[in-house]
C-alpha positions as CSV (number, residue, x, y, z in Angstrom):
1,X,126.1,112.9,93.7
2,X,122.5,111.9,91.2
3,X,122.8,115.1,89.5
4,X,124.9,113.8,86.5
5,X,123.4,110.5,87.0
6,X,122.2,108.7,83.6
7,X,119.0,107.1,83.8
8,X,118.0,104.7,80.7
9,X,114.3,104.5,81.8
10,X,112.0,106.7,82.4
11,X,110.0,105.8,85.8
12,X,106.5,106.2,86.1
13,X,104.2,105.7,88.7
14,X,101.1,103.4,87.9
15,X,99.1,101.9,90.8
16,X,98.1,103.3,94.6
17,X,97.0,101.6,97.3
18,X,96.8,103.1,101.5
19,X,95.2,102.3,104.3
20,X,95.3,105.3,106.5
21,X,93.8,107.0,109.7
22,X,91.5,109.1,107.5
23,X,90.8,106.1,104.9
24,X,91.7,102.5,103.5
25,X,92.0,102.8,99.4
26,X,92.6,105.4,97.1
27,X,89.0,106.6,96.9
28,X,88.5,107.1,100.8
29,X,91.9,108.7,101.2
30,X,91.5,111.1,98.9
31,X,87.6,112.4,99.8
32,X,89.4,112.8,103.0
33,X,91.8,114.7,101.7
34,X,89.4,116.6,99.7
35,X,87.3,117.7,103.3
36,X,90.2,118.3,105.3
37,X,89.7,115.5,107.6
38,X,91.5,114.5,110.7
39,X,92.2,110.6,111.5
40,X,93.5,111.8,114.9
41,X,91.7,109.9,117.4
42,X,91.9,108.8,121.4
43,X,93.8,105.5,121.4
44,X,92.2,102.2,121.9
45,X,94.6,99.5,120.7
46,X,96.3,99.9,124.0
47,X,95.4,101.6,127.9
48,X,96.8,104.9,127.8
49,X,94.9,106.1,131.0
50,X,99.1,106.7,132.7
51,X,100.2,108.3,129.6
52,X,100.4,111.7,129.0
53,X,99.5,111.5,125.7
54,X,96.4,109.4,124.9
55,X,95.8,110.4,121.2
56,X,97.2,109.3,118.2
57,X,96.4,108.3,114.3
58,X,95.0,105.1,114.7
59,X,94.1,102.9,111.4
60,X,90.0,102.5,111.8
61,X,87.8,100.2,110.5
62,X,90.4,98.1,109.2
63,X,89.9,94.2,109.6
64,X,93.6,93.2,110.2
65,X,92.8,89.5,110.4
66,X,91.0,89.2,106.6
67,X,94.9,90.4,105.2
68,X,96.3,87.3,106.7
69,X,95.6,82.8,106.7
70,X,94.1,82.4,110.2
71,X,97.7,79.9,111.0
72,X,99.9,83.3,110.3
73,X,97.6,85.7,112.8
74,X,99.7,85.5,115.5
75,X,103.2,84.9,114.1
76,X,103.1,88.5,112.3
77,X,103.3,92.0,113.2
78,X,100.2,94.8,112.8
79,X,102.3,96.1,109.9
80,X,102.4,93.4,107.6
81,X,98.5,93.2,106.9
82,X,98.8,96.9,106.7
83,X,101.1,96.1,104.1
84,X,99.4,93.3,102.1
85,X,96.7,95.4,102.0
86,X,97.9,98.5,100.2
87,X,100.0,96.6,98.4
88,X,96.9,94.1,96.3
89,X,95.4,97.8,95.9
90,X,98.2,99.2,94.5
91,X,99.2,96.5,92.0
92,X,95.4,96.2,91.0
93,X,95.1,99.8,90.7
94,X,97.9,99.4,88.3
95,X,96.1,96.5,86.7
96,X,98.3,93.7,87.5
97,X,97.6,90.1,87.3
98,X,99.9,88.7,88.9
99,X,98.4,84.9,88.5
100,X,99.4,85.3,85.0
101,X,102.6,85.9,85.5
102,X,105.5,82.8,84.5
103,X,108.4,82.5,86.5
104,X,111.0,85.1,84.5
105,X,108.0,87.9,84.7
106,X,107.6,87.3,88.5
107,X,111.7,87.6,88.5
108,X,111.2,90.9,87.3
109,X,109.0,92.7,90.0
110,X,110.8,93.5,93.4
111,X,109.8,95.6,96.4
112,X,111.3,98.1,98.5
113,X,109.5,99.0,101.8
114,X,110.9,102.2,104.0
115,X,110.0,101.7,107.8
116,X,110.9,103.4,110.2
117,X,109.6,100.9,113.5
118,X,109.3,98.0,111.7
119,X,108.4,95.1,113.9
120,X,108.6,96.2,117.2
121,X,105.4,97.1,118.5
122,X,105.6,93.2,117.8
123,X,108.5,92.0,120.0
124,X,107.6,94.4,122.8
125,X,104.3,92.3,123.0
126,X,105.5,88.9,122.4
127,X,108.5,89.2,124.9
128,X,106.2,90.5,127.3
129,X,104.0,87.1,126.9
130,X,106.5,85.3,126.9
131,X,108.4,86.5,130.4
132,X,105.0,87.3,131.8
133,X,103.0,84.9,130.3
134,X,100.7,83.9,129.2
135,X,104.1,81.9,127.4
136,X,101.7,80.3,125.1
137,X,100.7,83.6,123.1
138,X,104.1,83.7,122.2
139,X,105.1,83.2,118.5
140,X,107.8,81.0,117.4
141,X,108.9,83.6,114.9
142,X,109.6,86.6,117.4
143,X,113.0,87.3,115.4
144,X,112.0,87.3,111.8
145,X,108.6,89.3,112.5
146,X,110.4,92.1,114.2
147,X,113.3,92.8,112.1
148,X,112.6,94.9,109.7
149,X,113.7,92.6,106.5
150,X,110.7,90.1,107.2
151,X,108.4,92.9,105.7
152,X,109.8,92.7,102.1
153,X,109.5,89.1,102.5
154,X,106.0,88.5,102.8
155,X,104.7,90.8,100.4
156,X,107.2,89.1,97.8
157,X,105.9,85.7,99.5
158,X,102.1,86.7,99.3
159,X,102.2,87.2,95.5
160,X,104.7,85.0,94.8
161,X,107.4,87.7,93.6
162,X,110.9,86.7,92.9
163,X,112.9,90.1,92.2
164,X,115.0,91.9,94.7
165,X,112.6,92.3,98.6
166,X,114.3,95.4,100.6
167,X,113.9,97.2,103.3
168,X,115.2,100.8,104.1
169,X,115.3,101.8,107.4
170,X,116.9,105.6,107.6
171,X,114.1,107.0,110.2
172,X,111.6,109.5,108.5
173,X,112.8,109.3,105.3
174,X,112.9,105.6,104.7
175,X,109.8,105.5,102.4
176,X,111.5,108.6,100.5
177,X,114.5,106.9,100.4
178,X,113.1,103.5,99.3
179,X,111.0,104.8,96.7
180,X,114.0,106.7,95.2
181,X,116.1,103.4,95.5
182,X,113.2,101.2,93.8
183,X,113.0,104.0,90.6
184,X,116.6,103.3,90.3
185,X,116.1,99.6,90.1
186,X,113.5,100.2,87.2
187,X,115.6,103.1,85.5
188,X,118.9,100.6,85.5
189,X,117.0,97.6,84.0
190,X,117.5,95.8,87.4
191,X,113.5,95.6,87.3
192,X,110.8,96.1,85.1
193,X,108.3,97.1,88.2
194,X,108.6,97.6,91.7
195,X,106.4,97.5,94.8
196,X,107.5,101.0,96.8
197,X,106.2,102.7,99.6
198,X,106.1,102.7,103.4
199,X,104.6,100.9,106.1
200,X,105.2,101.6,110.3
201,X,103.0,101.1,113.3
202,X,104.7,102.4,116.2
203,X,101.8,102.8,118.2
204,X,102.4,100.6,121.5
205,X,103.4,101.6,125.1
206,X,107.0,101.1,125.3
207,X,107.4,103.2,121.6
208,X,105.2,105.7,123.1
209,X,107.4,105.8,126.6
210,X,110.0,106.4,124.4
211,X,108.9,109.3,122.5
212,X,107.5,110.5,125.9
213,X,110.9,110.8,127.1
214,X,112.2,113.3,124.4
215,X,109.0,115.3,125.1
216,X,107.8,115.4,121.2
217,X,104.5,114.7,121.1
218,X,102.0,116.9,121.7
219,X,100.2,117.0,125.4
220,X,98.1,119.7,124.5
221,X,94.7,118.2,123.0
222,X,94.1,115.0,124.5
223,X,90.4,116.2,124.7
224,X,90.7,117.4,121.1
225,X,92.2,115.0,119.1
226,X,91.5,116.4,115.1
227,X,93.2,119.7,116.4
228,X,96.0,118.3,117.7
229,X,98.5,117.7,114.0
230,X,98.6,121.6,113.6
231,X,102.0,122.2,111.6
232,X,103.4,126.1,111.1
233,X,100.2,126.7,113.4
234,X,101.7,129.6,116.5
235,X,100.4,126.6,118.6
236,X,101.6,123.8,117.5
237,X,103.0,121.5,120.3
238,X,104.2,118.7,119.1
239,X,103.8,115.1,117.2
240,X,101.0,113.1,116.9
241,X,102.3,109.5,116.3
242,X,100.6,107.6,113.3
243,X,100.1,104.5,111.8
244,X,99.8,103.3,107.8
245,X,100.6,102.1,104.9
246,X,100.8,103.9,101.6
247,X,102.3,101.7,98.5
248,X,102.9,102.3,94.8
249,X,103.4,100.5,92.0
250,X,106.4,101.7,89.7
251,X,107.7,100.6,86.6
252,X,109.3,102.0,83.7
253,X,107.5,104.0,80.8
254,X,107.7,102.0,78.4
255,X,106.1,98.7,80.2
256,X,103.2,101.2,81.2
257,X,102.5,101.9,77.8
258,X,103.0,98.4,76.4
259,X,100.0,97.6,79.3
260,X,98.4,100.6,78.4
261,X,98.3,101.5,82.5
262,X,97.3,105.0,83.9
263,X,100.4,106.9,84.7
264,X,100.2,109.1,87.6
265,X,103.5,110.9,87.4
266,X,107.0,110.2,86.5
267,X,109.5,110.3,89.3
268,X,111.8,112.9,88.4
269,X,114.8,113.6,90.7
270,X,116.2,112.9,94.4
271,X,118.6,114.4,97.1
272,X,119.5,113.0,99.7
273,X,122.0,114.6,102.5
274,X,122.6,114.3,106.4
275,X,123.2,117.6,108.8
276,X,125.7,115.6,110.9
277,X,124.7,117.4,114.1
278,X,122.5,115.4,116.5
279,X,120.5,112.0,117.1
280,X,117.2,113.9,116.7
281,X,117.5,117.6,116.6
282,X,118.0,119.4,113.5
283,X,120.4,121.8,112.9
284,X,118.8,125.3,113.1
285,X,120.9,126.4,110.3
286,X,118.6,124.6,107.6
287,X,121.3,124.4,105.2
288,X,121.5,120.6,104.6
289,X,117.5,120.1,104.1
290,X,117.6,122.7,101.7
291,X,120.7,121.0,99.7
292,X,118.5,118.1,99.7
293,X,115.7,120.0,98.1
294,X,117.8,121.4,95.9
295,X,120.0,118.4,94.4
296,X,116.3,116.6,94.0
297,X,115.5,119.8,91.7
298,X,119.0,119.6,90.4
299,X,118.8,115.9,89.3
300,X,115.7,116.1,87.6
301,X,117.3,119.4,85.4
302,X,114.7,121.5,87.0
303,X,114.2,125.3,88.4
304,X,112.7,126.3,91.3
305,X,110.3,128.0,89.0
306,X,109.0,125.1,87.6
307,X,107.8,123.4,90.7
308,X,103.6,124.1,91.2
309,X,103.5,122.7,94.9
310,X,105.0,121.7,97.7
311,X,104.6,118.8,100.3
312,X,106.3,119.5,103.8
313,X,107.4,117.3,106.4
314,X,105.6,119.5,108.8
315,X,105.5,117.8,111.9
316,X,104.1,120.2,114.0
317,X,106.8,120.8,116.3
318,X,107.7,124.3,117.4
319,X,111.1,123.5,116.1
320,X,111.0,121.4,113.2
321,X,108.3,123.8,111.4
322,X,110.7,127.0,111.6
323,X,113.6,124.9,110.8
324,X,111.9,123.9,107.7
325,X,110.7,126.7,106.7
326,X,113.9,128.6,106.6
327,X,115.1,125.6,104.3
328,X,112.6,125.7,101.7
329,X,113.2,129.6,101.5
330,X,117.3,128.6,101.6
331,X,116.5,126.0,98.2
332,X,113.6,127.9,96.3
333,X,114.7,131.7,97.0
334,X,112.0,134.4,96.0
335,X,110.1,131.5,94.6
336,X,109.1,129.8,97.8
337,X,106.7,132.6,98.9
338,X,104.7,131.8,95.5
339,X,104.2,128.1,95.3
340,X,101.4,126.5,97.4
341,X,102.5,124.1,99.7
342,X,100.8,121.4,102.5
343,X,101.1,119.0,105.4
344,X,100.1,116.0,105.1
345,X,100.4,115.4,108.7
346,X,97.8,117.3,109.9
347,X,95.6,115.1,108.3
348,X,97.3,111.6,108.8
349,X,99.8,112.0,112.1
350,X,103.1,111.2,111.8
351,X,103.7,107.7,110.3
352,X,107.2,107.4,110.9
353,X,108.9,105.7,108.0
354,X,105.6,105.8,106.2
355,X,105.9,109.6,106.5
356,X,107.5,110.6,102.9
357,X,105.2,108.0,101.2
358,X,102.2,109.6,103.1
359,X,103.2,112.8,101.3
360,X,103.6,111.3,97.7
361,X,99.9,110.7,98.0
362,X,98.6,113.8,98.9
363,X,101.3,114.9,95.4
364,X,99.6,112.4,93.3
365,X,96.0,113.6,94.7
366,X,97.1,116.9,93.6
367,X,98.2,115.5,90.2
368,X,95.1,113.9,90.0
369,X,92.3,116.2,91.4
370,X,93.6,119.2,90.6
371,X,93.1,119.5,94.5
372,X,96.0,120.7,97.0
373,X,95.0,119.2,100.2
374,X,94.7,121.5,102.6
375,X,97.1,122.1,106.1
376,X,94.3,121.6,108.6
377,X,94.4,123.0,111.7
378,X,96.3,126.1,110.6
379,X,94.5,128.8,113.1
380,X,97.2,131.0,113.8
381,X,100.3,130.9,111.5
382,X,103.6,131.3,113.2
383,X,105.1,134.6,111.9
384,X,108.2,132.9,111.6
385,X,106.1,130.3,109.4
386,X,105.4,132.1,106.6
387,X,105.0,130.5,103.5
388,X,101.7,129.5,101.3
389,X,101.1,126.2,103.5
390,X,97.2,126.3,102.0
391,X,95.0,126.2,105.3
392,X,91.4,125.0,104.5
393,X,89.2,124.3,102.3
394,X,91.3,122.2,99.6
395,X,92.7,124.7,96.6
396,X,91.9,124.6,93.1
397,X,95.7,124.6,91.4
398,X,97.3,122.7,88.3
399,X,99.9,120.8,89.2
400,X,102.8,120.0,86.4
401,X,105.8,119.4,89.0
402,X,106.3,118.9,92.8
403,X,108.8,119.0,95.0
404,X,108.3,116.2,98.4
405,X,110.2,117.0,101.3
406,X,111.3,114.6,104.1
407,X,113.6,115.2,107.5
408,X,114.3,112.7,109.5
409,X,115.8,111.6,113.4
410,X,119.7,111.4,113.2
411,X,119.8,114.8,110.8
412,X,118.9,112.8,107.2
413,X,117.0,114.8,104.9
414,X,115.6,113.6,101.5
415,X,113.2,115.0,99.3
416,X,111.7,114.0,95.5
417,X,110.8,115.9,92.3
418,X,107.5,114.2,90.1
419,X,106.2,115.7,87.0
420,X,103.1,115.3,85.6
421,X,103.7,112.4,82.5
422,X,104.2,113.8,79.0
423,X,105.1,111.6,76.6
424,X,107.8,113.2,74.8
């Protein structure tokens, strides 16, 4: 597969931006990390009051509208300003002009978005205006704002980008996937920098009647909301549905050094694999995530030993959680009872195709800080759950290499290896 792969460039990660249920920018997002906060919350974008489940991780104090020209408000789905948004943070972070830029420079930046819903929150409203009126609250561009391509598109259009605009959509991996895919870019010359990440807002009635249906998202703590994303918790009960945006600006080495940016963490390896079993359930065996996790390690020449933390999928389902668990023991032997690992979802929800970006950001806040965010909500550990999942407060740890893992509906598992930047 990658494992013998020869990369040329070295990729490195230079510039963060999120807007989050517990945050919008770097900063926020990582104090709330840091406290162990919860951006679960009763929903208000829409009237759950016949739903059974009326809670979700909601993007607060967000103004939507100041992301977008007042003529493109209505003609664009919630997740493109989430996307703009983190996007101008990230490439500022990484200290990007891009007004400076000529025309072969702009040639040489691309983006590659993972989402999993894409646009339709979007089309489920604007169909519904336009067969139940009122018809003239429809938008002209229901096609192009609900497939998933259009997203690409106007981040390359807002700064003016002329390199490769893609869009993965593989479920819950797609930001893990796309991020992987936009290092290759950069490693193979293709492009000097990339926009990466993932975006997904799939927080409307008709997604949530769907998720109702498979009975996966938690019913337990409507009246409890920040206990409710409780992964390897004995009673955990399900997903909490999410929405966000987490983007990152990579590039290889050796333009980061010629700019003299802040390097995060170098993007070191990536597995990818599918169970082959069923649309949404994984198979109990664990083998295949565990292969994933363990061609990651093997394409970045790595042990098991050498990894400091690890960032779990966790979704807090009763099945999921065990499932995992047995496959991080399956790849990391002995090992996996030593290294500290986390949820991010117990902080953030599940963000769908944002979810394995979500997680690259509590890695790089561990990078960073020095600070493993914790798994909140972790009252009771399942016995069959037990590995290091680092309940609250936030730990103290050094972290030199991490290992992000990513499962996903129709049995795809993906998971990446960063190290911390030397320059050797």
């Amino acid at each position: 597969m990658l494992a013998n792969y020869s990369r040329p460039r070295r990729v490195v990660i230079t510039g963060i931006g999120c807007v989050s249920p517990i945050g919008v920018g770097r900063d926020a997002v990582w104090n709330s990390f840091a406290d162990g906060t919860s951006g679960v919350r009763r929903i208000e974008s829409f009237d759950v009051s016949n739903s059974p489940v009326k809670i979700a991780a909601e993007v607060a104090y967000f103004d939507w509208q100041a992301e977008l020209d007042p003529k493109d408000r209505k003609h664009v789905p919630r997740t493109v300003p989430l996307a703009l948004a983190a996007a101008k943070q990230a490439v500022k972070d990484a200290g990007i002009d891009v007004t400076t830029l000529d025309l072969e420079e702009r040639r040489r930046i691309g983006v590659q978005i993972g989402t999993g819903g894409g646009g339709l929150a979007f089309a489920e409203k604007h169909y519904e205006y336009f067969y139940l009126g009122p018809k003239t609250h429809a938008s002209v561009y229901i096609i192009p704002a609900s497939t998933h391509g259009g997203l690409s598109s106007e981040i390359s259009m807002a700064f003016g980008l002329r390199g490769l605009s893609h869009v993965v959509s593989t479920g819950c991996t797609s930001s893990t996937d796309a991020i992987f895919y936009a290092a290759e870019h950069v490693a193979l010359g293709r492009q000097d920098i990339m926009i990466a990440g993932g975006v997904d807002a799939p927080l409307a009635p008709g997604i949530f009647a769907g998720f109702n249906l498979m009975t996966v998202l938690t019913r337990q703590w409507n009246d409890e909301p920040p206990r409710a994303s409780r992964p390897f918790d004995k009673d955990r009960s399900g997903i909490v549905l999410a929405e966000g945006s987490y983007l990152f600006v990579l590039e290889s080495l050796e333009s980061a050094q010629a700019r003299g940016a802040k390097v995060y963490a170098e993007i070191a390896g990536y597995g990818s694999t599918c169970d082959a079993y069923h649309r949404v359930r994984l198979d109990d065996s664990g083998i295949e995530p565990a292969r994933a996790m363990s061609l990651a390690l093997e394409d970045a020449a790595m042990e098991s030993g050498e990894i400091d933390y690890v960032n779990l999928h966790g979704t807090s389902t009763q099945l999921n959680d065990r499932i995992e668990t047995k496959a991080v023991k399956i790849a990391l032997g002995d090992r996996a009872y030593e290294i500290p690992m986390s949820a991010t979802k117990s902080q953030v929800g599940h963000p769908q195709g944002a979810s394995g970006a979500a997680g690259l950001l509590a890695t790089l806040f561990a990078f960073d800080t020095e600070i493993i965010a914790p798994t909140i909500n972790l009252d009771d550990p399942d016995p069959e759950c037990d590995l290091d999942y680092s309940p609250v407060p936030g730990r103290k740890a050094e972290i030199n290499a991490a290992l992000c893992n990513c499962i996903g509906f129709g049995s795809k598992n993906s998971a990446l290896v960063l190290k911390r930047y030397a320059n050797v």
